[in-house]
N, C-alpha and C positions, 0 to 999 in steps of 0.2 A: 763706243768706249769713252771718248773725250765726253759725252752730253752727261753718261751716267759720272763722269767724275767733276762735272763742271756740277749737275744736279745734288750733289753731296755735300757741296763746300756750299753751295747757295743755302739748301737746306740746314745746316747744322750752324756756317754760317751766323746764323739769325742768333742763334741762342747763344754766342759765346761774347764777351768781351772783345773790341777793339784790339787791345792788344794779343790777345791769345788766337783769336780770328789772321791775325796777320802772321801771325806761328804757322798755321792750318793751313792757310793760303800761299806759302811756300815747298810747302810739302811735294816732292817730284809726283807727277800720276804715277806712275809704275808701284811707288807706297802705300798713293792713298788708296787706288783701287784693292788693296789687299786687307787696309786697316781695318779691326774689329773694332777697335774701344780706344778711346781718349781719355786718358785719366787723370780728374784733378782731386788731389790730395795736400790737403792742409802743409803748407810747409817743407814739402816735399817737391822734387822736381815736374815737370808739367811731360806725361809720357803719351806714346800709343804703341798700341799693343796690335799684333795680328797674331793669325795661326800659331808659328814657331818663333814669335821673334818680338821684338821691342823696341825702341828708338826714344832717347830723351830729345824734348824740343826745346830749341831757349828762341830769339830774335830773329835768328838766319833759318829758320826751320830745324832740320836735325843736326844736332848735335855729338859729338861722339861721346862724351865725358858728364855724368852728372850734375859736377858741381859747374859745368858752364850750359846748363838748361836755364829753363823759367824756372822760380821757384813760385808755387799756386801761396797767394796770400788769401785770408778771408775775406781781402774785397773783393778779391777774382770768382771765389766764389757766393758770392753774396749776388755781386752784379750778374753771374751767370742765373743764379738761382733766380731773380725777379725779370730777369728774361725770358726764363722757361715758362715763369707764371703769370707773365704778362703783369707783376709787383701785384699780385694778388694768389700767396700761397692757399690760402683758405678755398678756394675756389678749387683746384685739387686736391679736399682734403681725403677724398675716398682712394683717390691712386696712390697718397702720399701714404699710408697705413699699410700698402702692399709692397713701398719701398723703391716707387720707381715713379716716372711722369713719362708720356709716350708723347713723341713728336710727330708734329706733320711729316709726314714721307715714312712712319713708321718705325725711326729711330727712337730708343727708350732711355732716360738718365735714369742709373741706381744710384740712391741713394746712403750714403754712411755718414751717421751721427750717433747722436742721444736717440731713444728709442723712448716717448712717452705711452707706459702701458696704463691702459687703464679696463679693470674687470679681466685680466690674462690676457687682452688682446692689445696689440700696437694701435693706439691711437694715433700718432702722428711723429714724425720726426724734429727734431730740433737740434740747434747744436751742429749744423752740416759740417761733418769734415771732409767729406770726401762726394765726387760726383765721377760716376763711369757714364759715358757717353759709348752707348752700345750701336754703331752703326749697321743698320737695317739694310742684308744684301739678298734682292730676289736670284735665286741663277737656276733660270728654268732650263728643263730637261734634264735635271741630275736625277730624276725617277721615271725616266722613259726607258731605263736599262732593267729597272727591276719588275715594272709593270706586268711585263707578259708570266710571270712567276707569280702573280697576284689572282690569278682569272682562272675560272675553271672552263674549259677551253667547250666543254658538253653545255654547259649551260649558262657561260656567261656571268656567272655568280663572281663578285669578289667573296674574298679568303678574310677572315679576320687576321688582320695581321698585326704583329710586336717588332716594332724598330726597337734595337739595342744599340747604346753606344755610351761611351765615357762623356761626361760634360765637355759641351764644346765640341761635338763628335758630326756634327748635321742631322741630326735627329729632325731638328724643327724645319729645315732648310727641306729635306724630303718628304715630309709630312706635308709642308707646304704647297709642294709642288706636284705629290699625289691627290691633294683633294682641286688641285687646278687641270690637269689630266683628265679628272673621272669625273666632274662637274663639268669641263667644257666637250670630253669626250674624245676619246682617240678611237684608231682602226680598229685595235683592238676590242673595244669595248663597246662601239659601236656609235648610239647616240649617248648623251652626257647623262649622268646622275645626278639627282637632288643631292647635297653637299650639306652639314652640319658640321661647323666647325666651333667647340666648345672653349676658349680660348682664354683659359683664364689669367695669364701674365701677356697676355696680349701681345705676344712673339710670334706665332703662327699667321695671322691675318694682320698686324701690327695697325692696329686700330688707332684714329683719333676723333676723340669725339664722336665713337660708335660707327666710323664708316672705315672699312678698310683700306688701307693705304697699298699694302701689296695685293699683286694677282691672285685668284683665288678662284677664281673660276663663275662663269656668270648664272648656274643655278645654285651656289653655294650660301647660305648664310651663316653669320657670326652671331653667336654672344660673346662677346665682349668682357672681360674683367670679372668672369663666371665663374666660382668653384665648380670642377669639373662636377661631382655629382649632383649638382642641384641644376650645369646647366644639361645634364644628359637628358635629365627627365623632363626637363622644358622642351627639348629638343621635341622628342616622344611626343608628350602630350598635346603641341601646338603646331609644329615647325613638316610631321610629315617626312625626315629625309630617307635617303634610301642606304645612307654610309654615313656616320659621325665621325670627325675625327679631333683628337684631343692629344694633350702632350703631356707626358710625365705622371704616370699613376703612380700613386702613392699611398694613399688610407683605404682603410677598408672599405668607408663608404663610395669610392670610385672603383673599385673592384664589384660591389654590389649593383651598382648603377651599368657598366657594364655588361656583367650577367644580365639583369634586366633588359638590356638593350637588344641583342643577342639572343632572347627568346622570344623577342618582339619582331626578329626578322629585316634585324638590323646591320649589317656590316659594322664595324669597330676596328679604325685602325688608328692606333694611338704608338707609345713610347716609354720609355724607360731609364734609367739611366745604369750603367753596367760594362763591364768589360766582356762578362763572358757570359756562357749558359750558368755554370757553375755560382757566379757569382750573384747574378738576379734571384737565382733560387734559395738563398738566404733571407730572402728579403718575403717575410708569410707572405702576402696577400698579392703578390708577384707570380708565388709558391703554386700556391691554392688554383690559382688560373690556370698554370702550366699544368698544373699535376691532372687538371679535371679536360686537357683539350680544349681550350675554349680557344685557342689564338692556334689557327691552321697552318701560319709561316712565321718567321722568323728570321728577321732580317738583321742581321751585323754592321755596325760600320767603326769605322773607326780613325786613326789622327796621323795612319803610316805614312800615306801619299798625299798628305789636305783632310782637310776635314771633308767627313762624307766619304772616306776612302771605301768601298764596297767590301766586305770582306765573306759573309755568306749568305745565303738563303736557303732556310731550315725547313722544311715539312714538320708541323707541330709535334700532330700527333706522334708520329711514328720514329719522328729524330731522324728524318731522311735526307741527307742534303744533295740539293737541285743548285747550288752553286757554291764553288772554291774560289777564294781567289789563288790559291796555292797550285789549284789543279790547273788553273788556265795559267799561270805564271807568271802572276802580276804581282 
């Protein structure tokens, strides 16, 4: 426990100013092991954010009152931003366009500014006002509960499976830790699987510099910074795997590339964002998939107990449920 939170402050560390570093490094372990995001905000107090909860930081670390925080000036964030880019933002100008810069050990800063478009698409940001420092938590074993609901128990097959949850729900945190399961192999499964992991915000395999920073399993590969449909079909056509997994469908053309996958004899277990059944089915191209079978389970989670709270496991087709958390009494 002490090394991963001694490895966190080293890690992040790096990239912050002297002074806000020395904020960070007061922080009790008991907080920081829970901390999500660190946010600097133009003129605003210096916060971090976990699951349920908040804390302003000033000098002493936390703070209880706003106006006795840091207040983030734009040299705080200036000096952090030439930190992150080693004072060469151009140099990330391809991540900088997707709104975020990803750190050693897999932690990501989003970015808020000026949005410079150019042709309908974000070329580049300027103008920073604001920096979320997203900290990057592995916690294996949160998908060794659902796993055995995954397997067709006659032939060993994985289930195309749809993780549901509301943002912030452990959507990626399970995802994560199911392609490190079926990639290094458990009892259930037997020996491991080839792994694709399509990774286009770079949250799932928290990539830097193209190499993964979190566990992921050792026949697994990443692309990297991929729109999902273009990297499924790279996946296919070069990579070989036996299960892809990807996060957050969204357009039609990742719903297409899916089906494609799928009748390629491919396992698909990817994500969504959603409170319920009712509400993903609003969403066409979400719609279109449920309504045709193509996703065999259906997993729930949600923010009641922590994020990644279990809450069901669906039978696609048939709308069977193989787990409550109501029924077990959790």
């Amino acid at each position: 426990m002490f090394n991963r939170y001694h490895n966190v402050i080293k890690e992040i560390g790096l990239f912050l100013p002297p002074r806000i570093r020395s904020m960070v490094e007061k922080l009790p372990f008991e907080l920081l092991e829970q901390a999500e995001e660190i946010r600097l905000r133009h003129s605003r107090p210096l916060m971090l954010h976990w699951n349920d909860g908040e804390a302003y930081l000033g000098k002493s670390g936390v703070v209880g009152k706003a106006k006795d925080a840091h207040f983030v000036s734009g040299e705080d964030l200036e000096k952090t931003l030439e930190l992150i880019s080693n004072h060469s933002l151009y140099a990330f100008e391809e991540e900088l366009r997707q709104g975020y810069i990803t750190l050693p050990g897999g932690h990501r800063v989003g970015l808020a500014g000026r949005a410079v478009v150019e042709k309908g698409k974000v070329k580049i940001f300027s103008n920073i006002s604001g920096l979320n420092i997203r900290i990057a938590r592995q916690i294996k074993g949160t998908a060794e509960r659902v796993l055995p609901f995954l397997v067709d128990r006659a032939t060993g097959r994985l289930f195309h499976t749809l993780i549901i949850s509301p943002p912030q729900g452990g959507k990626t945190t399970m995802l994560r830790d199911l392609a490190r399961l079926i990639s290094d192999g458990v009892g259930i499964l037997g020996q491991g699987q080839k792994v694709g992991i399509v990774d286009e915000r770079s949250e799932i395999a928290g990539s830097f510099r193209g190499v993964p920073q979190l566990e992921v399993g050792i026949r697994t590969d990443v692309l990297d910074a991929c729109p999902k449909a273009e990297g499924i079909m790279l996946m296919l056509r070069s990579l070989s795997p036996r299960v892809i997994v990807t996060d957050e469908l969204g357009r039609e053309a990742d719903a297409d590339a899916v089906i494609e996958a799928i009748h390629c004899g491919v396992t698909i277990i990817t994500s969504v964002h959603g409170s319920s059944l009712e509400e993903i089915c609003n969403r066409p191209v979400i719609a279109t998939l449920l309504q045709n079978s193509y996703f065999e389970r259906l997993i729930f989670l949600s923010n009641a107990q922590g994020a990644g709270t279990l809450e069901a496991i669906v039978e696609g087709e048939r709308g069977l449920p193989l787990f409550s958390s109501q029924s077990k009494g959790e």
